[in-house]
mmCIF file of the C-alpha atoms, coordinates in Angstrom:
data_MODEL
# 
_entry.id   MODEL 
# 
loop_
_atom_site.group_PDB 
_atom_site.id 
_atom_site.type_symbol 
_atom_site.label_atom_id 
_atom_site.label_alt_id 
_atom_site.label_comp_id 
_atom_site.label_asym_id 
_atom_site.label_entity_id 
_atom_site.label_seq_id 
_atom_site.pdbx_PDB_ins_code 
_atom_site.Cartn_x 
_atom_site.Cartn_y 
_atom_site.Cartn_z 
_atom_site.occupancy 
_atom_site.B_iso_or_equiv 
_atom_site.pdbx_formal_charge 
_atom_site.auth_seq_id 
_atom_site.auth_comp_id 
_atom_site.auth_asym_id 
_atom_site.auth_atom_id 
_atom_site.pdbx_PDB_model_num 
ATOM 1  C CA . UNK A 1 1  ? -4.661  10.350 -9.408  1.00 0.00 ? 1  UNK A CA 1 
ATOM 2  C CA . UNK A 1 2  ? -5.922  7.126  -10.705 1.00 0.00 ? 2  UNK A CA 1 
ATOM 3  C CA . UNK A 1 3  ? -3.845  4.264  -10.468 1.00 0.00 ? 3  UNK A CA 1 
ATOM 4  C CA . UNK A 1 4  ? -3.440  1.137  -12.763 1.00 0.00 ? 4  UNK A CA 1 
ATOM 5  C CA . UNK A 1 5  ? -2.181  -2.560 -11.599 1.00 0.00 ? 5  UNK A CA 1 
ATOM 6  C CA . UNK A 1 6  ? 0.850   -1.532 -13.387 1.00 0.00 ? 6  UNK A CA 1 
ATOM 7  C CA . UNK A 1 7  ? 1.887   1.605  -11.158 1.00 0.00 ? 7  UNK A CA 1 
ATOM 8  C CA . UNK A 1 8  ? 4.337   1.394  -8.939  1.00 0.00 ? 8  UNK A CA 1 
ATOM 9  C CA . UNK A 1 9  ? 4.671   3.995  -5.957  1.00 0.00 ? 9  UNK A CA 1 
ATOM 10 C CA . UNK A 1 10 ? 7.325   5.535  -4.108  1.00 0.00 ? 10 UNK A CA 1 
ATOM 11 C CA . UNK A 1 11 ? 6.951   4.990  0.259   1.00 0.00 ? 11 UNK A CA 1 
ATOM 12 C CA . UNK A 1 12 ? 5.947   8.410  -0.266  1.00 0.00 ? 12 UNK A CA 1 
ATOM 13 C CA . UNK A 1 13 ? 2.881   8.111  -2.743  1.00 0.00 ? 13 UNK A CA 1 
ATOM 14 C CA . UNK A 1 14 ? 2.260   4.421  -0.729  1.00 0.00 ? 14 UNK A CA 1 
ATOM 15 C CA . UNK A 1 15 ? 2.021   6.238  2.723   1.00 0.00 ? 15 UNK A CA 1 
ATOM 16 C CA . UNK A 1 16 ? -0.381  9.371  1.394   1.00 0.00 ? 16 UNK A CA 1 
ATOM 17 C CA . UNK A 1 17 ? -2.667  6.902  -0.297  1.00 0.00 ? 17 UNK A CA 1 
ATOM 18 C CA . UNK A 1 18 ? -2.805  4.379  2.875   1.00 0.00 ? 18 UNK A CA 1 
ATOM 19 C CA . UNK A 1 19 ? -3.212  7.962  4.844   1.00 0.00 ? 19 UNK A CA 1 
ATOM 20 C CA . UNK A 1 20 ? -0.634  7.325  7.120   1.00 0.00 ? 20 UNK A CA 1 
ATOM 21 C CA . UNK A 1 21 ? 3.398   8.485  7.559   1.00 0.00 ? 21 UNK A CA 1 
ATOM 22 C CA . UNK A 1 22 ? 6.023   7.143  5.262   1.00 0.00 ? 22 UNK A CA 1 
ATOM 23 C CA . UNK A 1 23 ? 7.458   5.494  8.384   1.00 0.00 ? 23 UNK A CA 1 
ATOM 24 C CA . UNK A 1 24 ? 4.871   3.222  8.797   1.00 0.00 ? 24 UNK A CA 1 
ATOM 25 C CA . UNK A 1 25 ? 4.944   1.896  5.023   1.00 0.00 ? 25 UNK A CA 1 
ATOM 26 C CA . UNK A 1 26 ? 8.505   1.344  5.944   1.00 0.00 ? 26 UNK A CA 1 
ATOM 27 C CA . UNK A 1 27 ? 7.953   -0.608 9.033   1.00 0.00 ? 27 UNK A CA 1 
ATOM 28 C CA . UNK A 1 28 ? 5.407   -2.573 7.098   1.00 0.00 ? 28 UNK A CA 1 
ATOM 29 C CA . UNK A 1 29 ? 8.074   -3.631 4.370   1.00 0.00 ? 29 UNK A CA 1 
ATOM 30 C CA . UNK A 1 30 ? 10.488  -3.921 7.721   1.00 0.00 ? 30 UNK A CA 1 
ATOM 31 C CA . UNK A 1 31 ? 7.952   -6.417 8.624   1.00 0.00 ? 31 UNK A CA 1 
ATOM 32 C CA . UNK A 1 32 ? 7.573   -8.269 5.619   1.00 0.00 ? 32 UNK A CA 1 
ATOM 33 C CA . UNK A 1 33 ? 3.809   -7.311 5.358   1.00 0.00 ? 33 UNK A CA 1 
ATOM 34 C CA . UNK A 1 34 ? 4.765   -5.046 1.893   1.00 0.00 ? 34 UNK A CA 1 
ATOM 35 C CA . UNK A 1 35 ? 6.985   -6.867 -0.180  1.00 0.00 ? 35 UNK A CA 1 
ATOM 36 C CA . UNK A 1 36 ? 8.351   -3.860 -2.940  1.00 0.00 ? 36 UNK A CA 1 
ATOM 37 C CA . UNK A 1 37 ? 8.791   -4.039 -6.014  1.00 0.00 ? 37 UNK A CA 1 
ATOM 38 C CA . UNK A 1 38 ? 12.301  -2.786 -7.219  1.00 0.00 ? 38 UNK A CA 1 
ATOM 39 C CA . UNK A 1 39 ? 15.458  -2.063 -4.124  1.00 0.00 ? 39 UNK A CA 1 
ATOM 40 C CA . UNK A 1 40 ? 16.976  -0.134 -6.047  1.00 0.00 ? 40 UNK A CA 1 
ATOM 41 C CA . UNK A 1 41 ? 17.434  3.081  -6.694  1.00 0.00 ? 41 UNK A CA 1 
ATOM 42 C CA . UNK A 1 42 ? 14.564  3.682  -5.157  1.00 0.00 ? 42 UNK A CA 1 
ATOM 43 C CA . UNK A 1 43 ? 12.395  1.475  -2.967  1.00 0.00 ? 43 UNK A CA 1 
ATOM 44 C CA . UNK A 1 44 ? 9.092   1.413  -5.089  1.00 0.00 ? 44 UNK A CA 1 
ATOM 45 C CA . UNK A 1 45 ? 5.776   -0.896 -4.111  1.00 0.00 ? 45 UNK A CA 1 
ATOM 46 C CA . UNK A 1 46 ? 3.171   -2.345 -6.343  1.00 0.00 ? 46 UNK A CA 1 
ATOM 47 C CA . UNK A 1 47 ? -0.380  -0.739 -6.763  1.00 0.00 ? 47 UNK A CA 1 
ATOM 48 C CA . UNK A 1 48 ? -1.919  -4.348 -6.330  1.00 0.00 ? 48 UNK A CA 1 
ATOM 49 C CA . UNK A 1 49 ? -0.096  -4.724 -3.470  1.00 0.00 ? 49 UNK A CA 1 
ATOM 50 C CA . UNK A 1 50 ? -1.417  -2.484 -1.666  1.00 0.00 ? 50 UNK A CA 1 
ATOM 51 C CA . UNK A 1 51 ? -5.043  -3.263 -2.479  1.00 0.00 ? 51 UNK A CA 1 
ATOM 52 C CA . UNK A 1 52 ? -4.424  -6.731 -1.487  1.00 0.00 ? 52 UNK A CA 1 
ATOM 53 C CA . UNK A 1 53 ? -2.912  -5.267 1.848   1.00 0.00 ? 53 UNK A CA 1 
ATOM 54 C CA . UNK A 1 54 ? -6.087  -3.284 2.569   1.00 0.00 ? 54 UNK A CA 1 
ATOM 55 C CA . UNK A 1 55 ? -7.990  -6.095 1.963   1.00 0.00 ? 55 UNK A CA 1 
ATOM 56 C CA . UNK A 1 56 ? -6.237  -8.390 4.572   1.00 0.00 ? 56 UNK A CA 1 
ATOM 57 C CA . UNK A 1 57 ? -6.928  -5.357 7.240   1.00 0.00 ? 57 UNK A CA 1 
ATOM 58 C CA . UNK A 1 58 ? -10.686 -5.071 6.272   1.00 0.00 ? 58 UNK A CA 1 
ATOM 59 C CA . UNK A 1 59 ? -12.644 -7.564 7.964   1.00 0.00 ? 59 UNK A CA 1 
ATOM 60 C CA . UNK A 1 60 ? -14.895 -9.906 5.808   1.00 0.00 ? 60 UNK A CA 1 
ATOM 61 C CA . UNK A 1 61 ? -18.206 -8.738 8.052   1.00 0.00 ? 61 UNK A CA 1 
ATOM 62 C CA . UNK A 1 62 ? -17.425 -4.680 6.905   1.00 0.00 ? 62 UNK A CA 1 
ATOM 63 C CA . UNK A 1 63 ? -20.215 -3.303 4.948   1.00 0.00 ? 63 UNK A CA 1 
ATOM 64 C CA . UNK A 1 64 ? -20.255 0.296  3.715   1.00 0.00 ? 64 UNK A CA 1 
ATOM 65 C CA . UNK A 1 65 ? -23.432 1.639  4.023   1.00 0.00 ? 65 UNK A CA 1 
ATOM 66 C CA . UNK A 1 66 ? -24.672 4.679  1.902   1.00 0.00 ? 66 UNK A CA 1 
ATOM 67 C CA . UNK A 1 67 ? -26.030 7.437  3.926   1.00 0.00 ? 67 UNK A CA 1 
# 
């Protein structure tokens, strides 16, 4: 699925597209590192910010190379 800066995501859909568990998206927001979107009902994050979060955790020298 394609997301828009307008989508937000569940920890859920957050943790499958960072690959990782739905714990760790919560320890991140724990943390202060995520800051969501809406509390309540559901905790919900931001597309944007978790682009901007994976680009903190990239380093500026990484460079994809095709194969």
């Amino acid at each position: 699925m394609a997301y828009t800066n307008y989508d937000l995501l569940t920890v859920p859909q957050a943790a499958k597209l960072l690959d990782t568990q739905d714990t760790f998206v919560y320890g991140l927001i724990r943390k202060g590192i995520l800051v969501p979107a809406t509390r309540s009902p559901q905790i919900k994050l931001s597309y944007p910010s978790l682009v901007a979060y994976l680009k903190r955790r990239i380093p500026s020298s990484f460079e994809l190379v095709a194969a």
